[in-house]
C-alpha positions as semicolon CSV with decimal commas, in nm:
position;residue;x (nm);y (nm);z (nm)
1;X;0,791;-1,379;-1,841
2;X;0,433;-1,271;-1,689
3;X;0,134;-1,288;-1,883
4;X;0,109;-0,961;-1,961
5;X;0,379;-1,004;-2,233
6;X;0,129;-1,258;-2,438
7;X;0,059;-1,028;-2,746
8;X;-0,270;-1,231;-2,784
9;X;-0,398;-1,092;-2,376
10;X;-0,288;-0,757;-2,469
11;X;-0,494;-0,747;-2,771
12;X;-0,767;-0,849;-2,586
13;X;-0,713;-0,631;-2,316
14;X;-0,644;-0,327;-2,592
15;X;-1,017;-0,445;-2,746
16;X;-1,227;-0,429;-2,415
17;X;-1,019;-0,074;-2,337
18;X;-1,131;0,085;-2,675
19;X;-1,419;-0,061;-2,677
20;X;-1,505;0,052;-2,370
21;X;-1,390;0,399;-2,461
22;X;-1,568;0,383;-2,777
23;X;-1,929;0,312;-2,602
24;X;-1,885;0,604;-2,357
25;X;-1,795;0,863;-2,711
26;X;-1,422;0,917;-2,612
27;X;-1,226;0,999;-2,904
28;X;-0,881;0,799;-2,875
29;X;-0,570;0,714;-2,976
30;X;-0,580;0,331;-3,152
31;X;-0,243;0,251;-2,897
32;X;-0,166;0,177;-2,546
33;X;0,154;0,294;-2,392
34;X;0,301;0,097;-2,123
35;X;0,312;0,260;-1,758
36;X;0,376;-0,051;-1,552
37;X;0,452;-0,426;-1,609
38;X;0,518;-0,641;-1,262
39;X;0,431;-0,986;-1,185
40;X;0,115;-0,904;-1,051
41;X;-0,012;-0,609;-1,248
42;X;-0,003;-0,401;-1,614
43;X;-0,117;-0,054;-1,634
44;X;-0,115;0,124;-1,975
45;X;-0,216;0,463;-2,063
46;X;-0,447;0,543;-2,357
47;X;-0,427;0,863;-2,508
48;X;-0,769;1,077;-2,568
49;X;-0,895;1,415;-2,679
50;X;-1,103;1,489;-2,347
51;X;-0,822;1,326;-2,088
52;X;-0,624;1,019;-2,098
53;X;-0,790;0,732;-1,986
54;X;-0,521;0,433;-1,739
55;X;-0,629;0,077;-1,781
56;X;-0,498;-0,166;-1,495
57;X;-0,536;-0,548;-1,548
58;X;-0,477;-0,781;-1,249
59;X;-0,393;-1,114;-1,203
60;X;-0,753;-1,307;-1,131
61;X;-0,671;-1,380;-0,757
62;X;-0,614;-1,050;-0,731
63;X;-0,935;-0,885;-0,859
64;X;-1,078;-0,757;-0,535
65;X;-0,854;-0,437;-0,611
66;X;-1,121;-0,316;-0,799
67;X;-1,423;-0,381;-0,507
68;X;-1,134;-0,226;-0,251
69;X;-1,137;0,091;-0,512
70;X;-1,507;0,135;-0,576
71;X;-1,556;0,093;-0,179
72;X;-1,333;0,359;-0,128
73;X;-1,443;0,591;-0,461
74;X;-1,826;0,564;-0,327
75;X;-1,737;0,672;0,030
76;X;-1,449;0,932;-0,042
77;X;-1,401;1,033;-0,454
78;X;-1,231;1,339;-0,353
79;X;-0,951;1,120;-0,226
80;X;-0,997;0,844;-0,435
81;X;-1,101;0,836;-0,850
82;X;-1,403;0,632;-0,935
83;X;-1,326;0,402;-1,187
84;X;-1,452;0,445;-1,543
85;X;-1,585;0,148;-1,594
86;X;-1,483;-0,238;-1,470
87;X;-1,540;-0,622;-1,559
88;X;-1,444;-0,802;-1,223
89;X;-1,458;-1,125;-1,366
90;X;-1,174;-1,034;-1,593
91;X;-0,981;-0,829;-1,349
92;X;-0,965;-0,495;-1,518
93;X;-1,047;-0,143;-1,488
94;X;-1,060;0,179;-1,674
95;X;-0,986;0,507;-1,487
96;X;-0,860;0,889;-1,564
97;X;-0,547;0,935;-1,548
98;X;-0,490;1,117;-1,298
99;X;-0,154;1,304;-1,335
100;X;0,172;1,217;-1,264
101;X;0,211;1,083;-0,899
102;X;0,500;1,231;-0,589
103;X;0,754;0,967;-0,718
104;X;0,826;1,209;-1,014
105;X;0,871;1,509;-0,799
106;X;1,139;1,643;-0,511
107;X;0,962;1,688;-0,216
108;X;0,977;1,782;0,106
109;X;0,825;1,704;0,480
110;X;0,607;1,998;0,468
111;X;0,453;1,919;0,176
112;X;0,433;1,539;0,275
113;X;0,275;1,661;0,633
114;X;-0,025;1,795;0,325
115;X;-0,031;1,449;0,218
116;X;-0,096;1,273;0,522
117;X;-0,341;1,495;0,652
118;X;-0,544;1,411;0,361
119;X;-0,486;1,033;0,400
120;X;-0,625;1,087;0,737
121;X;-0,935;1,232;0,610
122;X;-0,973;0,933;0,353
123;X;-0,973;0,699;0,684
124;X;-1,207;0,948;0,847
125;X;-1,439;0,944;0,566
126;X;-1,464;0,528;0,589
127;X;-1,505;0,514;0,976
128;X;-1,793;0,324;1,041
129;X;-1,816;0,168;0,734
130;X;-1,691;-0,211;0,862
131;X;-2,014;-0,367;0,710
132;X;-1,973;-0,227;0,394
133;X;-1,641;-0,306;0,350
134;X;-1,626;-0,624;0,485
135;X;-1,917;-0,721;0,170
136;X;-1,641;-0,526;-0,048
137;X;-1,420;-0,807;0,049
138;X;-1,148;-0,629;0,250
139;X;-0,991;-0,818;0,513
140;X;-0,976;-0,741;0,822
141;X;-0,620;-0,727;1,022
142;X;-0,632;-0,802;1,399
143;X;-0,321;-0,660;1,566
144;X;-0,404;-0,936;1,856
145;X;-0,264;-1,173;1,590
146;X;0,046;-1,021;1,495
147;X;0,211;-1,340;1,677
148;X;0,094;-1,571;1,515
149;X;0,128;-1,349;1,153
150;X;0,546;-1,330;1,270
151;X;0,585;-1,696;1,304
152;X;0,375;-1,784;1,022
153;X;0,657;-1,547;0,801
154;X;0,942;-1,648;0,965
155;X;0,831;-2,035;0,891
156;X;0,726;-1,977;0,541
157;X;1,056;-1,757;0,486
158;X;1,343;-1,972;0,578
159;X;1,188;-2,269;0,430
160;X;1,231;-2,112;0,089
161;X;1,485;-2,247;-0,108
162;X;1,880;-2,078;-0,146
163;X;1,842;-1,900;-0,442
164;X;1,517;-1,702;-0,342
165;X;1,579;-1,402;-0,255
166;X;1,325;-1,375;-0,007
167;X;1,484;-1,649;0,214
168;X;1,586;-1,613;0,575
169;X;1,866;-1,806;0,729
170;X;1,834;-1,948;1,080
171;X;2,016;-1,700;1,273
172;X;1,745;-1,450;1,113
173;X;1,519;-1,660;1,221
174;X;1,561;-1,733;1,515
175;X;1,596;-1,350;1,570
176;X;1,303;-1,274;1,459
177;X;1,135;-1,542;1,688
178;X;1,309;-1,374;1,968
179;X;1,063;-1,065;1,896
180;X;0,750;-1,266;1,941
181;X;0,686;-1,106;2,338
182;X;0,763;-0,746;2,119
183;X;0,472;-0,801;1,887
184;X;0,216;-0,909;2,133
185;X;0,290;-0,591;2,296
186;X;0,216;-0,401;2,039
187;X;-0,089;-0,571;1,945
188;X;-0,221;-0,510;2,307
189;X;-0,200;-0,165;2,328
190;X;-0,356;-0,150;1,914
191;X;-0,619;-0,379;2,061
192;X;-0,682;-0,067;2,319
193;X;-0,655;0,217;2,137
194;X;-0,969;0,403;2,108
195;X;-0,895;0,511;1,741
196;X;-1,183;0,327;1,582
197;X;-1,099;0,054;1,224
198;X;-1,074;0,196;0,905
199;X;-0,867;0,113;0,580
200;X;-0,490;0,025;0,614
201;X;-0,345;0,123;0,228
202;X;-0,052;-0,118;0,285
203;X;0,174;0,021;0,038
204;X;0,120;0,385;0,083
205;X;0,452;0,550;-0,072
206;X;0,510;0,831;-0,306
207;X;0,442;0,678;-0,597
208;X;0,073;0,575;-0,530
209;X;0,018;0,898;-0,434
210;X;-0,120;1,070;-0,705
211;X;-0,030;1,476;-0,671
212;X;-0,300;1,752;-0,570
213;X;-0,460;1,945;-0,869
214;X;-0,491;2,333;-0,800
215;X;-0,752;2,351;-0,505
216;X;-0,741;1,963;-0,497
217;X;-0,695;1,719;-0,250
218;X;-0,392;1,440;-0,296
219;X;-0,550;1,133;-0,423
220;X;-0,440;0,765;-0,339
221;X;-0,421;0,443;-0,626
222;X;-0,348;0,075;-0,610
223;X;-0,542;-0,057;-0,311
224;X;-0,482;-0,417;-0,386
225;X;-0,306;-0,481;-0,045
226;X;-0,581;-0,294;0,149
227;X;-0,673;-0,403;0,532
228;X;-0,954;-0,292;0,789
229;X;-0,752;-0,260;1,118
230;X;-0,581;0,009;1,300
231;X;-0,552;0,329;1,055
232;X;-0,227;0,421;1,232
233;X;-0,079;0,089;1,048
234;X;-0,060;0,262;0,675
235;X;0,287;0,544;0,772
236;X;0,519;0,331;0,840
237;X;0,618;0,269;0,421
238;X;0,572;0,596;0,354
239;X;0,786;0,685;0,639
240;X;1,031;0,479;0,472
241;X;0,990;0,556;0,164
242;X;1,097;0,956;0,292
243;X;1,366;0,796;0,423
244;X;1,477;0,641;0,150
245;X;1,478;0,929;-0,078
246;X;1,621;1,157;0,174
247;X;1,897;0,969;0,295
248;X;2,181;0,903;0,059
249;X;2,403;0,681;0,243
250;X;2,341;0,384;0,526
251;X;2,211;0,614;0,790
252;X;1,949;0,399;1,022
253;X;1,627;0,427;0,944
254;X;1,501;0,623;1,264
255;X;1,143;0,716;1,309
256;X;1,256;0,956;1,543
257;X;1,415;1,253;1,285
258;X;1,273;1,566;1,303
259;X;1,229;1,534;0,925
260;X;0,992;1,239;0,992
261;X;0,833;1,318;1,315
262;X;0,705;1,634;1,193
263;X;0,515;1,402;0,921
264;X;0,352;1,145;1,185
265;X;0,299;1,477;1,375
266;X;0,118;1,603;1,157
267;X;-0,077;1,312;1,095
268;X;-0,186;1,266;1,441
269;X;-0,308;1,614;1,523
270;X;-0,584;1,493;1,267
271;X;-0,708;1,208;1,505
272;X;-0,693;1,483;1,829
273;X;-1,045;1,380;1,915
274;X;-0,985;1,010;1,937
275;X;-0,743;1,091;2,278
276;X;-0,463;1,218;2,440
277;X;-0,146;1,289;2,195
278;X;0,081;1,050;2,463
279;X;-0,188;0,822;2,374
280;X;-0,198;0,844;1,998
281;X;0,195;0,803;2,044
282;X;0,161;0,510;2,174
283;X;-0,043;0,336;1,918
284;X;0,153;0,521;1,672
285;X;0,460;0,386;1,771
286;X;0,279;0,027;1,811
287;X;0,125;0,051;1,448
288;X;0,461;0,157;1,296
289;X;0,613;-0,177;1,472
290;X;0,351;-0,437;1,314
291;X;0,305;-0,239;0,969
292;X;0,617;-0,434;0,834
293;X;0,421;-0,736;0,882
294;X;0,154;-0,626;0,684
295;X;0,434;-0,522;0,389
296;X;0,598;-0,854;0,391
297;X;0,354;-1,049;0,365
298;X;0,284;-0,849;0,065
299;X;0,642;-0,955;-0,096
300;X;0,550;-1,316;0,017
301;X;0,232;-1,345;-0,134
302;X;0,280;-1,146;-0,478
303;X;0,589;-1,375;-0,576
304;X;0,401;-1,637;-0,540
305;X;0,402;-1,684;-0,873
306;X;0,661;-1,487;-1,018
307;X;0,993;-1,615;-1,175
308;X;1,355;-1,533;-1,173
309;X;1,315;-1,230;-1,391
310;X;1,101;-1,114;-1,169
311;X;1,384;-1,026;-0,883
312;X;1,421;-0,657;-1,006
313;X;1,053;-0,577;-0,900
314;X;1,109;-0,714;-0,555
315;X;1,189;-0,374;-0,399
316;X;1,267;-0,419;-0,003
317;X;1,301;-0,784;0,100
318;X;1,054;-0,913;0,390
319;X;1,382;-0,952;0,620
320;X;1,432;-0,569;0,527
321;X;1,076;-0,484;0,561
322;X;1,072;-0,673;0,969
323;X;1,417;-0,540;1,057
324;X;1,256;-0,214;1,003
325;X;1,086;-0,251;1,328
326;X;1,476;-0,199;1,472
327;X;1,314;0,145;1,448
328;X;1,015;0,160;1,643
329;X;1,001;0,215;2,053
330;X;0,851;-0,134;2,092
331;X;1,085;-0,371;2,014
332;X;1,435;-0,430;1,856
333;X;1,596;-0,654;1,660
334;X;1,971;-0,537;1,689
């Protein structure tokens, strides 16, 4: 079991959430109601008279989320919630809740064409902010290295033992080797995109998306797996994520549906004055390719730690997350 089933760390956590509360004059309920308990994270909702308050407690390796979140509150709170209040050293923050997020809902590709548009202005809003968020600790992600980044995987992956699920065997490996001349590729033409650097979500699906208030903008949670590189990177999960939920039997995921194009379509025409759409294509196409790296290593890195129980969170494997790149104009892996 993960830590955040100790009764004796969720009273603590329950004391520095009320009393946080209690020093800022929010009347509140004396509970906590579970939202979310993974391996790497607990969020709980708090109930309160003037709007329920969301505490999320991290592991302690992972409590650069919260810099990643202020970084992007202090540039662009319209897209992004300023936190409440914080304690870094402890991993935790307080925020609003902000409403129920696009998981809960049906929706459809016009009104996810609205959501990405707004993403798109969140990454316009942080454009020539690399200083500042390199001191807020977000790494940076250099598509020239995607290379290296696929062997490193593949290595790491099939050395894993049998009964993880994460493990590769060495036909899959060796496949995914064969890609290697696919990736640099891609990198290249990244590397010469004139789109400028900005924030990479790297797990941008529906349900850290939280939904648009009346005259609102759609606002965007859990940045723990946040990159500065090429913005184009961040579609690709949500892409699949659409997918996903609009596909109800084996069909390929195809970036090329009119369902989905009209999404990255929409996306693009809000980077029209970086270049030429053939050109924004291009590194579309090239982002989509590498953005499974980015998600896999993800998977790699936050089971680190975890245990057999664990499995059910594991959502897409990293062999399902790089075969997704069977997708993408660049390269195949048939």
């Amino acid at each position: 079991m993960s830590r955040w089933g100790s009764a004796t760390w969720r009273a603590e956590a329950q004391r520095w959430a009320f009393e946080t509360l209690d020093s800022m004059g929010v009347n509140h309920a004396n509970s906590m109601h579970d939202l979310s308990i993974q391996a790497w994270s607990a969020v709980w909702r708090i109930s309160a008279a003037s709007g329920d308050a969301v505490m999320k407690q991290l592991r302690p390796r992972d409590a650069q989320e919260i810099r990643f979140h202020q970084f992007c509150a202090e540039a662009a709170p319209r897209f992004v919630e300023p936190p409440l209040a914080s304690d870094l050293a402890e991993a935790r923050m307080l925020l609003r809740d902000g409403g129920p997020n696009l998981h809960e809902f049906d929706v459809n590709p016009d009104l996810m064409a609205e959501v990405v548009v707004d993403y798109a202005k969140l990454q316009q809003s942080l454009v020539g902010r690399d200083t500042e968020a390199a001191a807020a600790g977000i790494p940076n992600w250099s598509p020239a290295d995607a290379v290296a980044e696929l062997r490193s995987q593949a290595q790491i992956l099939a050395a894993m033992p049998a009964t993880d699920l994460r493990r590769i065997t060495t036909d899959q490996y060796d496949r995914l080797i064969s890609e290697l001349p696919s990736y640099r590729s891609a990198g290249q033409v990244l590397t010469a995109s004139a789109v400028p650097l900005s924030l990479d979500h790297g797990d941008l699906w529906m349900g850290n998306i939280l939904a648009a208030k009346s005259s609102g903008a759609y606002r965007f949670i859990d940045l723990g797996d946040a990159a500065w590189t090429h913005p184009f990177m961040s579609l690709m999960p949500l892409l699949y994520d659409c997918h996903r939920r609009w596909t109800r039997d084996s069909t390929r995921f195809d970036l090329n549906r009119e369902d989905l194009r009209s999404i990255s379509s929409a996306y693009l025409g809000a980077w029209s004055q970086y270049g030429a759409r053939q050109d924004l294509e291009l590194a579309f196409d090239a982002a989509a390719f590498l953005a499974p790296l980015r998600r896999s290593r993800a998977v790699i890195s936050n089971f680190e730690h975890a245990g057999v129980s664990d499995a059910h969170d594991l959502g897409p494997t990293p062999w399902t997350w790089l075969t997704a790149g069977q997708a993408f104009g660049c390269g195949m892996l048939s």
